[in-house]
C-alpha positions as a Markdown table, in Angstrom:
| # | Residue | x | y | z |
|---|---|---|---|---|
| 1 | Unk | 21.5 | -6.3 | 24.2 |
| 2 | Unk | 25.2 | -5.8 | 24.4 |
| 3 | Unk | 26.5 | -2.4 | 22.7 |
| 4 | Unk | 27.4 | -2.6 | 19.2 |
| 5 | Unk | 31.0 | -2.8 | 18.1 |
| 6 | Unk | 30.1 | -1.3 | 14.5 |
| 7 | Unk | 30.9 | 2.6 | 14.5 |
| 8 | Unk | 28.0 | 4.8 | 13.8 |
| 9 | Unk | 28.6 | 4.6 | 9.7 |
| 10 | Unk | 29.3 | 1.5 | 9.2 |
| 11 | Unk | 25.3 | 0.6 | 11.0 |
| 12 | Unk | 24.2 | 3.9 | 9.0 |
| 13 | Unk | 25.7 | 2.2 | 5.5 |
| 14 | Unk | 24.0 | -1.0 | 6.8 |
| 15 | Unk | 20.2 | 0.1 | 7.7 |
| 16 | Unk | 20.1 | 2.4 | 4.4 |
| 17 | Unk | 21.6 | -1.5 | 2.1 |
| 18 | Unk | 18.9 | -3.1 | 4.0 |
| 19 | Unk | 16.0 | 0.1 | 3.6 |
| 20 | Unk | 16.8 | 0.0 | -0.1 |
| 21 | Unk | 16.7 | -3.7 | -0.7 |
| 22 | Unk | 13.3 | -3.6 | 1.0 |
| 23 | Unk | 11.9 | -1.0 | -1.2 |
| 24 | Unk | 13.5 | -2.6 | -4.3 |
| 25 | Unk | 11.7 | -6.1 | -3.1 |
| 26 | Unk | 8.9 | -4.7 | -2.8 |
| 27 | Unk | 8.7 | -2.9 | -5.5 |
| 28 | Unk | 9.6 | -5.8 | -7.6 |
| 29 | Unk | 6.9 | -8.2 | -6.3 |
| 30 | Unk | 4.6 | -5.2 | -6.9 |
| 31 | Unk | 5.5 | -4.9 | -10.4 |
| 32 | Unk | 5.1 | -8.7 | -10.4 |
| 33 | Unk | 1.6 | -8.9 | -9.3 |
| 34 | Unk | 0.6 | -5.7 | -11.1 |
| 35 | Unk | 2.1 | -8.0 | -14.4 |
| 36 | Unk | 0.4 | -11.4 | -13.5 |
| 37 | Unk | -3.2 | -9.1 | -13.3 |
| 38 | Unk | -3.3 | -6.1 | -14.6 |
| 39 | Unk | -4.4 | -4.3 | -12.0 |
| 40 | Unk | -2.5 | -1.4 | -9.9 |
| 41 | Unk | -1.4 | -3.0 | -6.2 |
| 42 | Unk | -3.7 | -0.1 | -4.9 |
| 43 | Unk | -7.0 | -2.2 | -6.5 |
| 44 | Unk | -5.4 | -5.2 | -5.1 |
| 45 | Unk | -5.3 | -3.7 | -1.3 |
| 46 | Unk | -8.9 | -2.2 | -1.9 |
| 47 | Unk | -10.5 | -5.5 | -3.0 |
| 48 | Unk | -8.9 | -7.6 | -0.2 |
| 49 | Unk | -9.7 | -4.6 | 2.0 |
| 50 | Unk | -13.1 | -4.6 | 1.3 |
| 51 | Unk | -13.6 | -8.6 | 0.5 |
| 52 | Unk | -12.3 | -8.9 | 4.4 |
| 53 | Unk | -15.4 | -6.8 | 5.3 |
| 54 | Unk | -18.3 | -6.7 | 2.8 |
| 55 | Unk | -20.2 | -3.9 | 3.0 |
| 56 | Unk | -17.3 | -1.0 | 4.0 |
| 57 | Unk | -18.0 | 2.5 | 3.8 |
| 58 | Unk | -15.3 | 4.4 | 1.9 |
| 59 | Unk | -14.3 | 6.4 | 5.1 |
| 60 | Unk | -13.7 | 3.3 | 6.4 |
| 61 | Unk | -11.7 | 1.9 | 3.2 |
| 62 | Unk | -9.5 | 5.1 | 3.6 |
| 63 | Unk | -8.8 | 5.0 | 7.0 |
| 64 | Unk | -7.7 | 0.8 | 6.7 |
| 65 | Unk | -5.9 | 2.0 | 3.4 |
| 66 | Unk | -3.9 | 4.6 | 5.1 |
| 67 | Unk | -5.5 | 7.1 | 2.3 |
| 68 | Unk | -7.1 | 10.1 | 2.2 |
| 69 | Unk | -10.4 | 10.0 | 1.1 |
| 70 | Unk | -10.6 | 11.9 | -2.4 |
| 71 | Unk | -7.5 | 9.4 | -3.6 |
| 72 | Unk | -10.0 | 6.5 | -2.2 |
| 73 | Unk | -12.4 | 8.4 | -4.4 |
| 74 | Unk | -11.0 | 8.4 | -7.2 |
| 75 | Unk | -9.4 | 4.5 | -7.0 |
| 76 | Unk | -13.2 | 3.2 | -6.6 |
| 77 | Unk | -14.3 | 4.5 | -9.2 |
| 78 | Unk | -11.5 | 3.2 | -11.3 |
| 79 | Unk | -12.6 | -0.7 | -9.4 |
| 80 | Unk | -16.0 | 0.0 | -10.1 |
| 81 | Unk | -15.0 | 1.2 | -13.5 |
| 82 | Unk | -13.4 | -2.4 | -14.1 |
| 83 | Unk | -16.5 | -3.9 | -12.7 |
| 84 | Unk | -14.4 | -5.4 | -9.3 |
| 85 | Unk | -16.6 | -3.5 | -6.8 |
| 86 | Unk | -20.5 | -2.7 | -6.2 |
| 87 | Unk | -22.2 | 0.3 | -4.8 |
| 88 | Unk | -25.0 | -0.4 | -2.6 |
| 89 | Unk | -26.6 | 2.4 | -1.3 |
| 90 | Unk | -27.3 | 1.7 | 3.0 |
| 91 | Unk | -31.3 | 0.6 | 3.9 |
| 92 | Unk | -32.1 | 3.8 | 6.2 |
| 93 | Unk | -29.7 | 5.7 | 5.3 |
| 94 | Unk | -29.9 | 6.8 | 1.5 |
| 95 | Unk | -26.7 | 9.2 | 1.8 |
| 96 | Unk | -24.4 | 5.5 | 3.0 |
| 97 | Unk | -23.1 | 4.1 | 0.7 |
| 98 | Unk | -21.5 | 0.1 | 0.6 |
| 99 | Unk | -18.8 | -1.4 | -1.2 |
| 100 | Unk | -18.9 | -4.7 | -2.2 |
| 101 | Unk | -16.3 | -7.1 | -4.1 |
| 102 | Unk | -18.5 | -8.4 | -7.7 |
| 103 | Unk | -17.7 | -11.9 | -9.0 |
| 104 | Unk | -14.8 | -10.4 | -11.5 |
| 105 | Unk | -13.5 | -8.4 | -8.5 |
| 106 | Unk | -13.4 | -11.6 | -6.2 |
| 107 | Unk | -11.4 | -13.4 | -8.9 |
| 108 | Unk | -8.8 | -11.0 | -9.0 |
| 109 | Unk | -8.3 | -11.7 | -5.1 |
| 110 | Unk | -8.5 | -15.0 | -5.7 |
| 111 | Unk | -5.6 | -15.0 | -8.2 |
| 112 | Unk | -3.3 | -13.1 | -5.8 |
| 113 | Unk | -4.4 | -14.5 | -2.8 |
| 114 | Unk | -1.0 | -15.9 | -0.8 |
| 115 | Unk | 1.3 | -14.6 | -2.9 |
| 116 | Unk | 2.3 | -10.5 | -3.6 |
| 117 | Unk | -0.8 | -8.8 | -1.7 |
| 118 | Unk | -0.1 | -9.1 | 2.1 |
| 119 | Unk | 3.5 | -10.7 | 1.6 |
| 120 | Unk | 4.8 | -7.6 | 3.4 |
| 121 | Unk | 1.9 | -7.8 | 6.5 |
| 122 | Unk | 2.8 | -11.7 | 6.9 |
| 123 | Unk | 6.7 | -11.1 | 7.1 |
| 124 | Unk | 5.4 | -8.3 | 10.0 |
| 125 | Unk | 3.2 | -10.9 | 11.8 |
| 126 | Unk | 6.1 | -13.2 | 11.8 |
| 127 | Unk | 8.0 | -10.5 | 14.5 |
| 128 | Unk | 8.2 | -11.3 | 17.8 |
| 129 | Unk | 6.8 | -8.7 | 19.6 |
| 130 | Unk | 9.8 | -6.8 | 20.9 |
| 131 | Unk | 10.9 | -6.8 | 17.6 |
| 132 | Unk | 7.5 | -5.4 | 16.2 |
| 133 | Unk | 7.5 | -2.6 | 18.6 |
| 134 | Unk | 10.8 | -2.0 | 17.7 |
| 135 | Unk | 10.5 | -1.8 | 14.0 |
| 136 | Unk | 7.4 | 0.4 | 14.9 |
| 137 | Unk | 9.3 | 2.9 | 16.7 |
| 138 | Unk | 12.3 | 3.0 | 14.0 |
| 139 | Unk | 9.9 | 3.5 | 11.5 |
| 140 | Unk | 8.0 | 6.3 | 12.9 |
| 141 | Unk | 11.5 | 8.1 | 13.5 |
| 142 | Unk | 12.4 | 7.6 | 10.0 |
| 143 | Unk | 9.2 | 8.4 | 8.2 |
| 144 | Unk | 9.4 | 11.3 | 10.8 |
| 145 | Unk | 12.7 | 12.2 | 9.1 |
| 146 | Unk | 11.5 | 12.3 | 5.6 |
| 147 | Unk | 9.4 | 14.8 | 4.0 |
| 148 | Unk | 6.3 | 13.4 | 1.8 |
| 149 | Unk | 6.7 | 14.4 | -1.9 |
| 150 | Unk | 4.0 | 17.2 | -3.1 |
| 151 | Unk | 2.1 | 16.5 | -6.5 |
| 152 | Unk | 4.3 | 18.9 | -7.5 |
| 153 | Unk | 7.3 | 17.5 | -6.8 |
| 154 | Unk | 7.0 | 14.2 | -9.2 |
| 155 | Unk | 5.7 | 16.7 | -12.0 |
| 156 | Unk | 9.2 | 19.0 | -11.7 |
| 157 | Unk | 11.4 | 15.7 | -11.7 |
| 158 | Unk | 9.6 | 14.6 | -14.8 |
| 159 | Unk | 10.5 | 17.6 | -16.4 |
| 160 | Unk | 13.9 | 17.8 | -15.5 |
| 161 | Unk | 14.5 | 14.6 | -16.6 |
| 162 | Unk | 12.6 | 14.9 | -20.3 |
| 163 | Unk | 14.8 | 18.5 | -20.5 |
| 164 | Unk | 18.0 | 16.2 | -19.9 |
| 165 | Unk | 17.1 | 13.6 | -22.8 |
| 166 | Unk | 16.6 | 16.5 | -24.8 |
């Protein structure tokens, strides 16, 4: 690849246009889906997560979710809740516990099948694979870069901005 002519800015101005316009589409096909069902994208991931292999342990569920496993916890009880998931305890095993997608639940991926869930993992598939492992290795730089909020962090902005209204 032949060096850029761009000067450092100008490509910093560009990557953080194009960073934002992905969050913002994201977000906006989440808010879409979330809309069109009712249900938070995080129950969307589960079910597909979990109706792509019947039977998942939670462990399982949070390690394919990229979640740690009290917030998996806590979001199947919310499917299970809504009556989109089943617990089945394991045959030999009493402690193992199964998660399966009910009837209701399978609807719900039915309805979003092809369109918001996955839109994101099918525009990654579509890289060639010097692209992929390039976007791989930007990525990891940047999320490198940026510090994950704390719980208490959303709490303080909410604050802030309720004291401003006032």
């Amino acid at each position: 690849m032949p060096p850029s002519t761009r000067s450092r800015a100008e490509i910093e101005h560009s990557a953080l246009l194009l960073s934002r316009t992905l969050v913002d589409r994201t977000r906006s096909l989440y808010r879409e889906l979330e809309r069109s069902t009712g249900a938070p994208v995080q129950a969307h991931r589960a079910l597909v997560c979990i109706a792509d292999e019947p039977g998942i342990q939670s462990s399982r569920l949070a390690t394919a979710m990229g979640m740690q496993r009290s917030a998996v916890s806590h979001l199947l009880k919310s499917l299970s809740n809504h009556g989109w998931i089943e617990r089945r305890r394991g045959g030999g095993d009493q402690r193992s516990v199964h998660l399966f997608v009910t009837e209701s639940g399978g609807e719900v991926v039915k309805a979003t099948a092809g369109r918001v869930v996955g839109v994101l993992q099918r525009a990654v598939q579509m890289l060639e694979d010097a692209q992929l492992e390039e976007l791989e290795r930007s990525l990891q730089a940047l999320v490198a870069q940026i510090e994950a909020p704390s719980p208490g962090m959303v709490v303080v902005r909410a604050r802030r901005r309720r004291s401003a209204a006032n």
